[in-house]
N, CA, C and O atoms as CSV, one atom per row, in Angstrom:
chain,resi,resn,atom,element,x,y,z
A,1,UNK,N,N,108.191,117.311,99.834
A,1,UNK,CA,C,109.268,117.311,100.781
A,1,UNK,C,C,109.111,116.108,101.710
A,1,UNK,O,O,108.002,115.670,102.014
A,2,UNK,N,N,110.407,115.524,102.207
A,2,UNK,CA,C,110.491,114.179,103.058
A,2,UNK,C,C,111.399,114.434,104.115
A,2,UNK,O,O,112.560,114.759,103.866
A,3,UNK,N,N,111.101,114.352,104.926
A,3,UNK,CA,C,111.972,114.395,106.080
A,3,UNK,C,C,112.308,112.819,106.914
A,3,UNK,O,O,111.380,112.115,107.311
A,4,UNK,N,N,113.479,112.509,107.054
A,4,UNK,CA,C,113.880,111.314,107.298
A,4,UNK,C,C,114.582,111.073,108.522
A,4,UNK,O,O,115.788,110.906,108.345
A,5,UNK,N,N,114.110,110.987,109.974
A,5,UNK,CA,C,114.606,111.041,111.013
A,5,UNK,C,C,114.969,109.430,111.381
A,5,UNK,O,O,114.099,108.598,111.638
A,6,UNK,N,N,116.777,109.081,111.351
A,6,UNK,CA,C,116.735,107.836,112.427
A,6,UNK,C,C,117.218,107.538,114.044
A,6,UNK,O,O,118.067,108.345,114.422
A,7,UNK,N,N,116.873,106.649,114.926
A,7,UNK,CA,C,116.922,106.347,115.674
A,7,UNK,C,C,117.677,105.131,116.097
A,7,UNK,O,O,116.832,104.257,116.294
A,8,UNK,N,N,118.684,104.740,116.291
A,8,UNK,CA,C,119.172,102.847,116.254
A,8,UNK,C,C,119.018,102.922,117.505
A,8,UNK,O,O,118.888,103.959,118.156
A,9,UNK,N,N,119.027,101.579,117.987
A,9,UNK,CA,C,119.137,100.945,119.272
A,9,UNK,C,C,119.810,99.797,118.862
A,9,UNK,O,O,120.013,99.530,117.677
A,10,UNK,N,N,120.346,98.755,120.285
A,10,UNK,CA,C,120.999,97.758,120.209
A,10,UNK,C,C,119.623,96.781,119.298
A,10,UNK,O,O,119.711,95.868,118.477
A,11,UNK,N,N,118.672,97.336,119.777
A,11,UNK,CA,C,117.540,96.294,119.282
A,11,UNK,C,C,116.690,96.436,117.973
A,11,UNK,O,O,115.930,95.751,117.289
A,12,UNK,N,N,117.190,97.605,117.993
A,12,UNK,CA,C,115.945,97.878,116.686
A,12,UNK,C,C,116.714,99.466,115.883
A,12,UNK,O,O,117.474,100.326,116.328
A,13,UNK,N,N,116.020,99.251,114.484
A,13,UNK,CA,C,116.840,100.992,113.677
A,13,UNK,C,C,115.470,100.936,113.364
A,13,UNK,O,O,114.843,99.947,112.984
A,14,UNK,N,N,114.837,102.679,113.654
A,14,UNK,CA,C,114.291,103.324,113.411
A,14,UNK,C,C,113.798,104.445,112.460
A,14,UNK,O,O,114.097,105.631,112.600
A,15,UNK,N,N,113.286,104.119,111.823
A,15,UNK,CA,C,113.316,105.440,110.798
A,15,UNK,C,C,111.776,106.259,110.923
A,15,UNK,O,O,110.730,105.611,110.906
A,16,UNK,N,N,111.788,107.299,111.010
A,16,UNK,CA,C,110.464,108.518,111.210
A,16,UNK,C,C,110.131,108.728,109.830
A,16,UNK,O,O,111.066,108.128,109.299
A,17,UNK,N,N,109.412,109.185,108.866
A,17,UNK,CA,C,108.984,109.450,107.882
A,17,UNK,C,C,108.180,110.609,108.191
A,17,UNK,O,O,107.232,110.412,108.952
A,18,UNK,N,N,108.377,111.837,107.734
A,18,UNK,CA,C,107.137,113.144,107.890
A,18,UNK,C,C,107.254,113.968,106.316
A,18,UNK,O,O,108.231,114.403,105.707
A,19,UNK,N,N,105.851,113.949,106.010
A,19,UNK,CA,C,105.837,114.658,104.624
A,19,UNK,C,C,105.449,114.108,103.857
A,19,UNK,O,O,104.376,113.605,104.190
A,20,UNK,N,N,105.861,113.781,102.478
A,20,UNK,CA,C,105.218,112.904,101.382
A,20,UNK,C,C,106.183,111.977,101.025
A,20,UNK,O,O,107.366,112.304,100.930
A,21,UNK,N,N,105.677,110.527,100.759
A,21,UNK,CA,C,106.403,110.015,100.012
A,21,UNK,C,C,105.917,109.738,98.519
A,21,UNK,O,O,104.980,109.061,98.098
A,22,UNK,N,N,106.988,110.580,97.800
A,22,UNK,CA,C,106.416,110.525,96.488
A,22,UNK,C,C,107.387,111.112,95.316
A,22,UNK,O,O,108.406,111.570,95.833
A,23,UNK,N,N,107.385,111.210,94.228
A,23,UNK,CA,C,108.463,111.924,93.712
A,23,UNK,C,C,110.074,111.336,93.581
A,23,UNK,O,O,110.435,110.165,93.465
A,24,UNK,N,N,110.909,112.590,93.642
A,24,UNK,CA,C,112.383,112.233,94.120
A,24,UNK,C,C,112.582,111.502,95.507
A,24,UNK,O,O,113.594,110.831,95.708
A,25,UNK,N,N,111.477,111.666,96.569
A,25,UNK,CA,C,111.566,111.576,97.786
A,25,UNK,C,C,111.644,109.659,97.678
A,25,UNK,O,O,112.531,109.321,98.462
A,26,UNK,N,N,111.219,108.791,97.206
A,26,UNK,CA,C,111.244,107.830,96.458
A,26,UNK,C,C,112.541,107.546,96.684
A,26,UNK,O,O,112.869,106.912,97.687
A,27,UNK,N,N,113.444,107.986,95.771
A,27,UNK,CA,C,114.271,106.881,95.363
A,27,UNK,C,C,115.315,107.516,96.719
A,27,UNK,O,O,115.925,106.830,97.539
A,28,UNK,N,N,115.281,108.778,96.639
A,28,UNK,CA,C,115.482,108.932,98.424
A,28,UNK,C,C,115.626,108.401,99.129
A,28,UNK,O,O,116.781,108.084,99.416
A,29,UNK,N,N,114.579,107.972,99.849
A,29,UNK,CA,C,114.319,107.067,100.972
A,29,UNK,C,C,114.717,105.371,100.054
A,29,UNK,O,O,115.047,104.402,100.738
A,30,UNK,N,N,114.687,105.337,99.589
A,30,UNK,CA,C,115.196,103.481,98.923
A,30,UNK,C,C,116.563,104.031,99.063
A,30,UNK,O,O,116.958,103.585,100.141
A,31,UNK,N,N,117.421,104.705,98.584
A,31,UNK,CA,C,118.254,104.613,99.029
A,31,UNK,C,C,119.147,104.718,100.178
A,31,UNK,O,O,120.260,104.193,100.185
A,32,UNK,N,N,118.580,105.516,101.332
A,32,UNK,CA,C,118.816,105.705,102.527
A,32,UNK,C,C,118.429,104.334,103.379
A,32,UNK,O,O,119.255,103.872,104.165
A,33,UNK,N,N,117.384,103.825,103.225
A,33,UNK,CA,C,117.035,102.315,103.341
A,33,UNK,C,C,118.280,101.407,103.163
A,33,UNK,O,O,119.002,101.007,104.077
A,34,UNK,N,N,118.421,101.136,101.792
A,34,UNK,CA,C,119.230,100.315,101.727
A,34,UNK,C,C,120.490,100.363,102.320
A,34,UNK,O,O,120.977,99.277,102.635
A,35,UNK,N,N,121.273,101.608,102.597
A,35,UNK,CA,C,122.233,101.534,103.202
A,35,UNK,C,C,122.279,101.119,104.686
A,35,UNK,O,O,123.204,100.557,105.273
A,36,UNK,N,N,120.942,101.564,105.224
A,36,UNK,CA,C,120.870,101.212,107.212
A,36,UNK,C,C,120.488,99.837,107.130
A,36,UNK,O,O,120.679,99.162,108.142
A,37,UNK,N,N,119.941,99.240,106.035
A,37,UNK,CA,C,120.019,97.670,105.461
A,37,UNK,C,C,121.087,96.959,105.952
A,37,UNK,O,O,121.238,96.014,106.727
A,38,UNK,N,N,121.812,97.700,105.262
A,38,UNK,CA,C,123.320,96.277,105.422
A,38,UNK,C,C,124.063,96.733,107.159
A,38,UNK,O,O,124.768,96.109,107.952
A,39,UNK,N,N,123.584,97.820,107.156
A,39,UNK,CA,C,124.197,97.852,108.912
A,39,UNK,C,C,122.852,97.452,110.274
A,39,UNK,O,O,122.591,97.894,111.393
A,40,UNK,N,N,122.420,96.626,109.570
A,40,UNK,CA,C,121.109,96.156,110.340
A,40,UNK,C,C,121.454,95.040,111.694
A,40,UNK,O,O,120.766,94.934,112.709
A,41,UNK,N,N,122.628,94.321,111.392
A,41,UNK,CA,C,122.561,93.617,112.217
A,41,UNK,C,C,122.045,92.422,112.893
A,41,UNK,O,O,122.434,91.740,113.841
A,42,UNK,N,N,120.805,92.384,111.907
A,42,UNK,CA,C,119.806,91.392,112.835
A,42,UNK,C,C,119.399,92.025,113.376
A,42,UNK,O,O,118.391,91.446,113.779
A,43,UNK,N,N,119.416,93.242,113.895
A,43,UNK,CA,C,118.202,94.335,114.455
A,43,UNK,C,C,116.703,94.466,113.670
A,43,UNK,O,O,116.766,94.739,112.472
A,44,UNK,N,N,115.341,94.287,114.280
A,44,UNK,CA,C,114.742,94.955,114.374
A,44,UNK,C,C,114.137,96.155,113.366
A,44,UNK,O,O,114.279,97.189,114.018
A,45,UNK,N,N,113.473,96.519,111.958
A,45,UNK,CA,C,113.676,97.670,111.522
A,45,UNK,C,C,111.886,98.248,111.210
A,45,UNK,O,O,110.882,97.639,110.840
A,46,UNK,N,N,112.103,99.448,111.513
A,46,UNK,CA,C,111.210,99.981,112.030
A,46,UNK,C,C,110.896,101.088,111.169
A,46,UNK,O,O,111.879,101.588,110.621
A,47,UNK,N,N,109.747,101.613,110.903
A,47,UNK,CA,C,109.135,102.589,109.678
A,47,UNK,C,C,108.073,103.355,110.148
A,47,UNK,O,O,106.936,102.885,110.107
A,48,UNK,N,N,108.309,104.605,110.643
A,48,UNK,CA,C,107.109,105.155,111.936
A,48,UNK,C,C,106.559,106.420,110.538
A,48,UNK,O,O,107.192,107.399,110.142
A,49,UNK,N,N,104.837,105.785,109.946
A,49,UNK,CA,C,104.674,106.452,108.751
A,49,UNK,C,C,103.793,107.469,109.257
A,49,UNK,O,O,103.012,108.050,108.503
A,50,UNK,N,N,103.889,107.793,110.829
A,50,UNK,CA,C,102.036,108.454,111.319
A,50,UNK,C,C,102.265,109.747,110.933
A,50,UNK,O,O,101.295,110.469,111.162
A,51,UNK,N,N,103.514,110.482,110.259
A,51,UNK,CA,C,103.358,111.939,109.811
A,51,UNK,C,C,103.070,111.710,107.771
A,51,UNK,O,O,102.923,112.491,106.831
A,52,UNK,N,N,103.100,110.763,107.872
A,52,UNK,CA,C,103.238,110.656,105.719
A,52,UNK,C,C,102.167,111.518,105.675
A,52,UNK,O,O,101.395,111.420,106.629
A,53,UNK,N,N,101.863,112.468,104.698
A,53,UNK,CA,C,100.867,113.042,104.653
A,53,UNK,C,C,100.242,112.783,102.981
A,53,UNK,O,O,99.139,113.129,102.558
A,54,UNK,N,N,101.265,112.116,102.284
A,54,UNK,CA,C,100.834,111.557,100.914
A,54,UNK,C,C,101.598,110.609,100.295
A,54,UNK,O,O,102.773,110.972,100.362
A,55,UNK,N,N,101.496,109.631,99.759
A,55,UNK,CA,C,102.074,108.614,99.083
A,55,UNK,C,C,101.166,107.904,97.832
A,55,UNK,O,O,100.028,107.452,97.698
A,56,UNK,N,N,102.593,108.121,96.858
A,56,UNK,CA,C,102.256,108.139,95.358
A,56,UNK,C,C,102.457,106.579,94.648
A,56,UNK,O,O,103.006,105.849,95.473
A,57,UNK,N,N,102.187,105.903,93.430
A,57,UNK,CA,C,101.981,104.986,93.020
A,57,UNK,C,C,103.852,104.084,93.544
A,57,UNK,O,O,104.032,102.939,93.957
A,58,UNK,N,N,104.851,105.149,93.292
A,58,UNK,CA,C,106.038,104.465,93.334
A,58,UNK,C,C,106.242,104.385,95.032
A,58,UNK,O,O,106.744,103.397,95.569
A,59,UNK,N,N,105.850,105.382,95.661
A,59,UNK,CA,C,106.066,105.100,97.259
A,59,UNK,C,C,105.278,104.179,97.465
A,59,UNK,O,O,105.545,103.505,98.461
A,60,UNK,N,N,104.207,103.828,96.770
A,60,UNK,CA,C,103.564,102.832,97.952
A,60,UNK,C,C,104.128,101.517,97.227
A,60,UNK,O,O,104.155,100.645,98.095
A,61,UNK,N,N,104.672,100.907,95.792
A,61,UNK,CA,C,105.562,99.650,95.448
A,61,UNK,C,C,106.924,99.616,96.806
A,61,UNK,O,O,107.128,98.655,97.548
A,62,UNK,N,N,107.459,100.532,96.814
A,62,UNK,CA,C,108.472,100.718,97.706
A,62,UNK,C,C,108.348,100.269,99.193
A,62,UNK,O,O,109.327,99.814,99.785
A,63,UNK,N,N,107.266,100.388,99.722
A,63,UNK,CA,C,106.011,100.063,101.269
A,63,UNK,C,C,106.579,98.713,100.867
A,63,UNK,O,O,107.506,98.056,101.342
A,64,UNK,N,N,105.683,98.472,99.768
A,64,UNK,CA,C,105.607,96.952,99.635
A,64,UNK,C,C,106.473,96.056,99.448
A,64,UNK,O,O,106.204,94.872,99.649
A,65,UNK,N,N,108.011,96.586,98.908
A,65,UNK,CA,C,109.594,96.126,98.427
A,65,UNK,C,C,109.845,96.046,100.218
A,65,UNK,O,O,110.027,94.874,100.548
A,66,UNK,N,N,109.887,96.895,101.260
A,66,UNK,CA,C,110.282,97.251,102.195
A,66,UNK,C,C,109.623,96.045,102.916
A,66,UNK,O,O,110.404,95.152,103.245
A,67,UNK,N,N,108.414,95.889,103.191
A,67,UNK,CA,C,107.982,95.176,104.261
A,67,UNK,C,C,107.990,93.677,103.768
A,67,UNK,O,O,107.434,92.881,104.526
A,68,UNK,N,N,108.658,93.076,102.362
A,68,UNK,CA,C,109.001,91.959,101.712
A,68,UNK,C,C,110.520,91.899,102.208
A,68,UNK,O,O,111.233,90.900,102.303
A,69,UNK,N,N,110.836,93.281,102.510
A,69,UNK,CA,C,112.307,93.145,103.182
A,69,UNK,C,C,112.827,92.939,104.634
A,69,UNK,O,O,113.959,92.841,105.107
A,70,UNK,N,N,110.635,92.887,105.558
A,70,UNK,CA,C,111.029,92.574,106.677
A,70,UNK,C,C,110.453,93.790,107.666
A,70,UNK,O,O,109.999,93.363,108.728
A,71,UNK,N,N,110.411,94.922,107.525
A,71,UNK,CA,C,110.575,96.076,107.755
A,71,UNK,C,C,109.226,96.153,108.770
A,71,UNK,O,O,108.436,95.399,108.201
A,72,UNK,N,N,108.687,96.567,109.733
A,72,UNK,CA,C,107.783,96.605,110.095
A,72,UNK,C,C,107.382,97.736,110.159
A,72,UNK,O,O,108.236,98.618,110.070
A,73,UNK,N,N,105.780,98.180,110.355
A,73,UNK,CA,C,105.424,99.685,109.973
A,73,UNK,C,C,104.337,100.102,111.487
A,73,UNK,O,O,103.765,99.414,112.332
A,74,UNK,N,N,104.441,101.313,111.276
A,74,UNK,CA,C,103.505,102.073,112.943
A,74,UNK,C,C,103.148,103.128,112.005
A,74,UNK,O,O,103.825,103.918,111.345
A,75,UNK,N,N,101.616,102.877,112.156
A,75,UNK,CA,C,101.371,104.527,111.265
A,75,UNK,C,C,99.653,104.474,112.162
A,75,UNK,O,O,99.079,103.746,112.972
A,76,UNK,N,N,99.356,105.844,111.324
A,76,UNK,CA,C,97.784,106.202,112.296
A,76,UNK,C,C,97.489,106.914,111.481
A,76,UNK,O,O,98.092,107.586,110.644
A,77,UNK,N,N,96.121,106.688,111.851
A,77,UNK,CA,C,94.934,107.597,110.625
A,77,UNK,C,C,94.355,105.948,110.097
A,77,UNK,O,O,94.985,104.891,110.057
A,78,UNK,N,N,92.963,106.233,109.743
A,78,UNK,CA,C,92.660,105.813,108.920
A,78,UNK,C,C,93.277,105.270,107.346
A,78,UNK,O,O,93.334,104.066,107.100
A,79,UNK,N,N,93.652,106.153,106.500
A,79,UNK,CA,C,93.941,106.396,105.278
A,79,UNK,C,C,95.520,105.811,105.165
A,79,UNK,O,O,95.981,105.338,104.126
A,80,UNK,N,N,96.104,105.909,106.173
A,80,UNK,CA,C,97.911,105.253,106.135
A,80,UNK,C,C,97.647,103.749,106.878
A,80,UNK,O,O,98.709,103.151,107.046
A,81,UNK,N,N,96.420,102.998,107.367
A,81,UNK,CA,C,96.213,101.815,108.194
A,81,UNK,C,C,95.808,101.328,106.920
A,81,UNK,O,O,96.220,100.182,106.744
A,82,UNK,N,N,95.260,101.708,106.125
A,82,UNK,CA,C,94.078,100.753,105.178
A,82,UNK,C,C,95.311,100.329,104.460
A,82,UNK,O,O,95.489,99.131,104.244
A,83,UNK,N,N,96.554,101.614,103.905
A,83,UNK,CA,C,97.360,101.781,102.613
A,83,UNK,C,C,98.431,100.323,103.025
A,83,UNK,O,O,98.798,99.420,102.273
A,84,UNK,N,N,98.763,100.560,104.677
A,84,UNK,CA,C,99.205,99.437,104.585
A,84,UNK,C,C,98.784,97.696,104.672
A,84,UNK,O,O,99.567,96.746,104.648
A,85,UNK,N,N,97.167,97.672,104.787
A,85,UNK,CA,C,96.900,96.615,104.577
A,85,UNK,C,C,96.769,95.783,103.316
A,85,UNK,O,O,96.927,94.613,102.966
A,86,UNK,N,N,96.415,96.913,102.819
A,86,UNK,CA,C,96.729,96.951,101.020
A,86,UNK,C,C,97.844,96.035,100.762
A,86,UNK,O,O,97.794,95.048,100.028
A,87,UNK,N,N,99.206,96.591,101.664
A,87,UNK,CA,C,100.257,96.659,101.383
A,87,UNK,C,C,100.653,94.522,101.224
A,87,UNK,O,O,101.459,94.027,100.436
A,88,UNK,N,N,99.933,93.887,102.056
A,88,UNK,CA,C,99.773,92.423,102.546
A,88,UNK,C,C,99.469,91.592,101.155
A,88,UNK,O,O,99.892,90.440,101.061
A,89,UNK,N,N,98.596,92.304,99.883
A,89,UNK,CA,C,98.570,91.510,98.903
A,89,UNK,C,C,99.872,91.736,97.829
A,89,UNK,O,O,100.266,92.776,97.300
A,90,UNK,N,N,100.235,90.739,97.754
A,90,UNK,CA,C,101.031,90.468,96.471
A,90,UNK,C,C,100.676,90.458,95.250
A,90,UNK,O,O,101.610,90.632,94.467
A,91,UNK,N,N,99.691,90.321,94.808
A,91,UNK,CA,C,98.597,90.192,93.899
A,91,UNK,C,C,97.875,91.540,93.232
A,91,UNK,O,O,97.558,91.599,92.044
A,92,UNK,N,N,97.713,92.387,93.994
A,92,UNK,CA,C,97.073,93.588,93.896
A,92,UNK,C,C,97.655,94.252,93.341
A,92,UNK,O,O,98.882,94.194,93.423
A,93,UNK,N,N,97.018,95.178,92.527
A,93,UNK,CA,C,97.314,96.621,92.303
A,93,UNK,C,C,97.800,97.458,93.320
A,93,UNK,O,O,97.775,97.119,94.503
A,94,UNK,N,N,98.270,98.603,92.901
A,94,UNK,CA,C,98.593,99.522,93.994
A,94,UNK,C,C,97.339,100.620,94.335
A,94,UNK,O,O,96.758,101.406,93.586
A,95,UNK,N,N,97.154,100.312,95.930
A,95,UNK,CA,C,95.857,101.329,96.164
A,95,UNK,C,C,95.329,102.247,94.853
A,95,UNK,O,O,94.413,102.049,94.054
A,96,UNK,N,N,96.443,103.488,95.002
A,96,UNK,CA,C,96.035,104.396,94.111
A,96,UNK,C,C,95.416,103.825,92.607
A,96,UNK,O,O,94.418,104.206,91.995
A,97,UNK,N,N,96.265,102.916,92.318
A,97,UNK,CA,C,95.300,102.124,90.770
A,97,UNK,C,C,94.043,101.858,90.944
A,97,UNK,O,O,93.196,101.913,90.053
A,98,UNK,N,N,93.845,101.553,92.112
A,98,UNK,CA,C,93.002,100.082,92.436
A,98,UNK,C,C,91.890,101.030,92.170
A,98,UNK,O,O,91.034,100.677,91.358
A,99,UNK,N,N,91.748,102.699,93.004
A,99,UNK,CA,C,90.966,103.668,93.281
A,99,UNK,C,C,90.699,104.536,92.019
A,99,UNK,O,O,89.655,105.152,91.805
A,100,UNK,N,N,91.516,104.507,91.417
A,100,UNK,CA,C,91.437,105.240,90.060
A,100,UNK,C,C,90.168,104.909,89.133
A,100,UNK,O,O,89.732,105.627,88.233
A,101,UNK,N,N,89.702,103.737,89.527
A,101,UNK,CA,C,88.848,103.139,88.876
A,101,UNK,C,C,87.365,103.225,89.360
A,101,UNK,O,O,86.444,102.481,89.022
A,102,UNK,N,N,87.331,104.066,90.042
A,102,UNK,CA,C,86.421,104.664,91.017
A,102,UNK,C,C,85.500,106.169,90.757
A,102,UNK,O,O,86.134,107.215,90.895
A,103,UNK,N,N,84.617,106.220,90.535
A,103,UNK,CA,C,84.149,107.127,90.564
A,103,UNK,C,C,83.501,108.087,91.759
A,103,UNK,O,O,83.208,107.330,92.684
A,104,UNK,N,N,83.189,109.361,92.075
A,104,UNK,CA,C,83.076,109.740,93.381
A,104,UNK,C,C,82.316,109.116,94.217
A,104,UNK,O,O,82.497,109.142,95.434
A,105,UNK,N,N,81.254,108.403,93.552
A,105,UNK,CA,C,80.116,107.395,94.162
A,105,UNK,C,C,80.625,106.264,94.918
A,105,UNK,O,O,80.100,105.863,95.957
A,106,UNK,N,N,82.053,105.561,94.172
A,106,UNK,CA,C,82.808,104.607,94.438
A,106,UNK,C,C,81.953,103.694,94.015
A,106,UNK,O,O,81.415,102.853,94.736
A,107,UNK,N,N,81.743,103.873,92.418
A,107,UNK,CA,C,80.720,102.654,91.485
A,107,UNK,C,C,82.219,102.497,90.196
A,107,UNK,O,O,82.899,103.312,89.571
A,108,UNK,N,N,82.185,101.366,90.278
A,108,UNK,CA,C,83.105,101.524,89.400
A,108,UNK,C,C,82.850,101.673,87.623
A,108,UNK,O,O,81.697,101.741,87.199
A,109,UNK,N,N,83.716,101.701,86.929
A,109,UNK,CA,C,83.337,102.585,85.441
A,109,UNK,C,C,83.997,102.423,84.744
A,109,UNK,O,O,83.879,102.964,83.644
């Protein structure tokens, strides 16, 4: 489940994220995106991820489509700070791949 709260201002559109992104919730949110896209304005756009409580191989390409689109992100925790630093290589795998390759030791195999 995804819950999708927005906020506009003259300065900035807001979007809340609480729940998972993952699944149907995916193309969901890309599409709800894209539409506050074209009414952007030159505003400001904003992605508040500090409730995500999971994000899957296609939500986190989507992170990465999004913040290539500009999008800036506010999240907390450990585990949603790292996902989006991740998010900075172009090059990379997606976290979850990257980890898959990991064994509980974190030796890889």
């Amino acid at each position: 489940m995804l819950k999708i709260t927005y906020n506009g201002t003259a300065g900035e559109q807001r979007w809340t994220l609480c729940g998972q992104l993952s699944g149907p919730w995916v193309e969901e949110w890309r599409s709800i995106w894209e539409r506050g896209r074209t009414e952007s304005n030159g505003r400001t756009c904003v992605i508040d991820l500090s409730d995500i409580t999971f994000i899957d191989e296609r939500g986190e390409q989507l992170l990465r489509t999004l913040k290539e689109d500009g999008a800036r992100f506010v999240a907390r925790g450990i585990d949603m700070r790292h996902i989006l630093k991740h998010l900075r290589s172009k090059t990379k795998p997606s976290l979850r791949r990257s980890l898959a390759h990991l064994d509980r030791d974190g030796n890889c195999f």
